[in-house]
LUMKOL-114403 format. One record per atom (N, C-alpha, C): x, y, z. Coordinates in steps of 0.1 Angstrom, whole numbers, plus 2048, in hexadecimal, padded with zeros to 3 digits. Each point is the difference from the previous one (the first is absolute). Example, Ala and Ser with C-alpha at 12.3 -4.5 7.8 and 13.67 -1.06 7.14 Angstrom:
// residues 2
8847C784E/7F780C800/80980C800/7FC80B7F9/80980B800/7F880B808/
***
This chain:
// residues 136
64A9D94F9/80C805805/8098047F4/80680E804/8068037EF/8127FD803/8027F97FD/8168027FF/8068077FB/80780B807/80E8047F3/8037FA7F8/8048047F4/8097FB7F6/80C802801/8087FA802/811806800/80280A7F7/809809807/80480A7F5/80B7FA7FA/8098027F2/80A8007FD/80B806806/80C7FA802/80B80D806/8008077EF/80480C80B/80180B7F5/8137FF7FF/8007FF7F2/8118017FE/8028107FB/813801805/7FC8107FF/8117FF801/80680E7F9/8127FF7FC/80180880F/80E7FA809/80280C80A/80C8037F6/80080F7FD/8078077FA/80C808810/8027FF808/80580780D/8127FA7F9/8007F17FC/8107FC7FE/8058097F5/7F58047F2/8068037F4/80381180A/7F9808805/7FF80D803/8137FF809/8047F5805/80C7FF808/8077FD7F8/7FF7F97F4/80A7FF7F4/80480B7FA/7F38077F7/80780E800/80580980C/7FF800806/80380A80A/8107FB7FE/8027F6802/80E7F8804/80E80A7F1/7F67FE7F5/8068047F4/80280D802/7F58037FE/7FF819805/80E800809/7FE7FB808/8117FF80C/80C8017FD/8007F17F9/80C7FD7F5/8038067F2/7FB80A7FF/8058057F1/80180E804/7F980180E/804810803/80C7FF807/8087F6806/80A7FE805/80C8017F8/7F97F87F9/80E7F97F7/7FF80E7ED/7FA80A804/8048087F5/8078087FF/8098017FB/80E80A7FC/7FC80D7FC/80480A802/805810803/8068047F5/7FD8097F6/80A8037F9/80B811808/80A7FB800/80680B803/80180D7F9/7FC80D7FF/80380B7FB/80F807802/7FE8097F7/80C8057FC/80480B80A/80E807803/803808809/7F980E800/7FD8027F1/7F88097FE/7F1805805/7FF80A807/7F9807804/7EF8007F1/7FD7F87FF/7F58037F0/7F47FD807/7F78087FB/7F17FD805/7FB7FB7F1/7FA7F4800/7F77F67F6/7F98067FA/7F98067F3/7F28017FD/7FA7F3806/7F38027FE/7F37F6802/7FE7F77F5/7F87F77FE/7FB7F87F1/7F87F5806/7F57FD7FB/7F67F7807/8067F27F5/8067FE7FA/8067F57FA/8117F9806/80280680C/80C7FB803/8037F1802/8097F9800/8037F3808/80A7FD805/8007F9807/80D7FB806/80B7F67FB/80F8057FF/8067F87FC/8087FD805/8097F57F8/80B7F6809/80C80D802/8087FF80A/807803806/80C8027FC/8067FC7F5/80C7FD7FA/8048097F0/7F480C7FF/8028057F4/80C810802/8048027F6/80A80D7FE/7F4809802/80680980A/7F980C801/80D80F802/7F68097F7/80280B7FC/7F880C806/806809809/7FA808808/80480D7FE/7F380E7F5/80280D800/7F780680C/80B80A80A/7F6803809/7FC80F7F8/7F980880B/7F780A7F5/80980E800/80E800805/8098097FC/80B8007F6/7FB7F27FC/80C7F87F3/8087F5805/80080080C/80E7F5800/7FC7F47FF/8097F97FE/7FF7F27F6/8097F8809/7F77F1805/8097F8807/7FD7F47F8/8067F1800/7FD7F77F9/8027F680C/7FA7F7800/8067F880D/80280780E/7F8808801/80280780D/80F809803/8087FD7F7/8088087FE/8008117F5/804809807/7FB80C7FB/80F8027F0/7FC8027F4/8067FF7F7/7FE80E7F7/8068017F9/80080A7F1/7FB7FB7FA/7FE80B7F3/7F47FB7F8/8057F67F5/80D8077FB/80A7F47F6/8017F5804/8077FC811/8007F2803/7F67FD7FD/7F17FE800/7F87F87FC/8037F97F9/8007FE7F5/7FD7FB7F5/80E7F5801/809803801/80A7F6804/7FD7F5807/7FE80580C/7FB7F580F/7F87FB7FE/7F18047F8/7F47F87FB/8047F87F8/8068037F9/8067F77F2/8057EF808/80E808809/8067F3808/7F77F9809/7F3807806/7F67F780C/7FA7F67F3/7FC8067FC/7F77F57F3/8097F57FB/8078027FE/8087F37FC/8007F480A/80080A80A/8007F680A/7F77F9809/7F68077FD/7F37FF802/7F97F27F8/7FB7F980B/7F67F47F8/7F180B7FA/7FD807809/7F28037FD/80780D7F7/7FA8077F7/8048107F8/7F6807804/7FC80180B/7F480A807/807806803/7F98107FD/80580E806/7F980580B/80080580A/7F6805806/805813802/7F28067FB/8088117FE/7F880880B/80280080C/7FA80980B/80180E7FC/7FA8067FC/7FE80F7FE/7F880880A/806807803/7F480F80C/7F88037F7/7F3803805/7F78027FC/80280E7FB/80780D802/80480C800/80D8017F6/8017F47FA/8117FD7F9/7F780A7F2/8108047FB/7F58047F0/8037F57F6/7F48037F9/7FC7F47F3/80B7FB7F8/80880B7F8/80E8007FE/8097F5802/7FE80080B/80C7F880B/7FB7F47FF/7F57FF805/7F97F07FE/8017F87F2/7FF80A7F7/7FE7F87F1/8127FE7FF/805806802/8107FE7F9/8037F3809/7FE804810/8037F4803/7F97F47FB/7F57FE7FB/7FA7F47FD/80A7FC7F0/80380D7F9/8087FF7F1/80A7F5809/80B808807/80B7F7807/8007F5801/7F67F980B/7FA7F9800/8037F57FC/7F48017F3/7FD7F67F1/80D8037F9/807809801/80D8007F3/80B7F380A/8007FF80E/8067FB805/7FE7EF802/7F97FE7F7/7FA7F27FD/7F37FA80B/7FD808805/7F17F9806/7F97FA7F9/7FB7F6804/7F47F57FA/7F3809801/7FF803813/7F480C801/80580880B/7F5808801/80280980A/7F1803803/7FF80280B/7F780480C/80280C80E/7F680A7FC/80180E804/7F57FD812/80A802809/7FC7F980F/7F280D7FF/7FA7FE806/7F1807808/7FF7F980D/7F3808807/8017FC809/7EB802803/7FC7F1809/7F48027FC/7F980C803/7F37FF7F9/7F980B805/7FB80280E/8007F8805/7FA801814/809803802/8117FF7FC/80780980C/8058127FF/7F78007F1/8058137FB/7F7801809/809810800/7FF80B80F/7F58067FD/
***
């Protein structure tokens, strides 16, 4: 007469709690993530597969692609700038710029404003894009 041998239990990870752990997280950070607000200006982004996301609290600088110039979502002259940047930075913990430019703005325009800018005491500055999956 032949007997089974017992099998061993087989041990084995249920991974179903970790798959509900993240899930729980993916939820909570898509909830809890902040929006940067754009400028009143009408500006369509170039593209850049290097973009990132940043905190929410930096000076931004907006040329749309007919010239006009707003800073803080307020629409300005080109002299004010350099004044009012000068006074945000001071008062600014972070000295981040943020320079929204239309993709259609001329070159010109972008470099002077970036001169402005940096003459106006920026630490740095960063030129907004927008990723590549959402160009048209």
């Amino acid at each position: 007469m032949q007997f089974r041998r017992p099998t061993p239990p087989q041990a084995g990870i249920d991974i179903a709690p970790l798959v509900d752990v993240v899930f729980l997280l993916v939820i909570f950070f898509a909830v809890s993530t902040t929006f940067l607000e754009t400028s009143g200006l009408e500006i369509e982004l170039p593209s850049s597969s290097s973009t990132a996301e940043r905190e929410p609290r930096e000076l931004s600088v907006a040329l749309d692609a007919d010239g006009t110039l707003s800073f803080e979502g307020e629409v300005i002259e080109r002299e004010e700038l350099g004044p009012k940047l000068e006074e945000a930075l001071r008062e600014s913990e972070q000295k981040l710029v943020v320079l929204r430019a239309d993709r259609t703005a001329h070159h010109g325009d972008v470099v002077a404003l970036m001169d402005v800018i940096r003459d106006a005491g920026a630490e740095a500055m960063t030129i907004a894009a927008r990723a590549p999956s959402s160009a048209p």
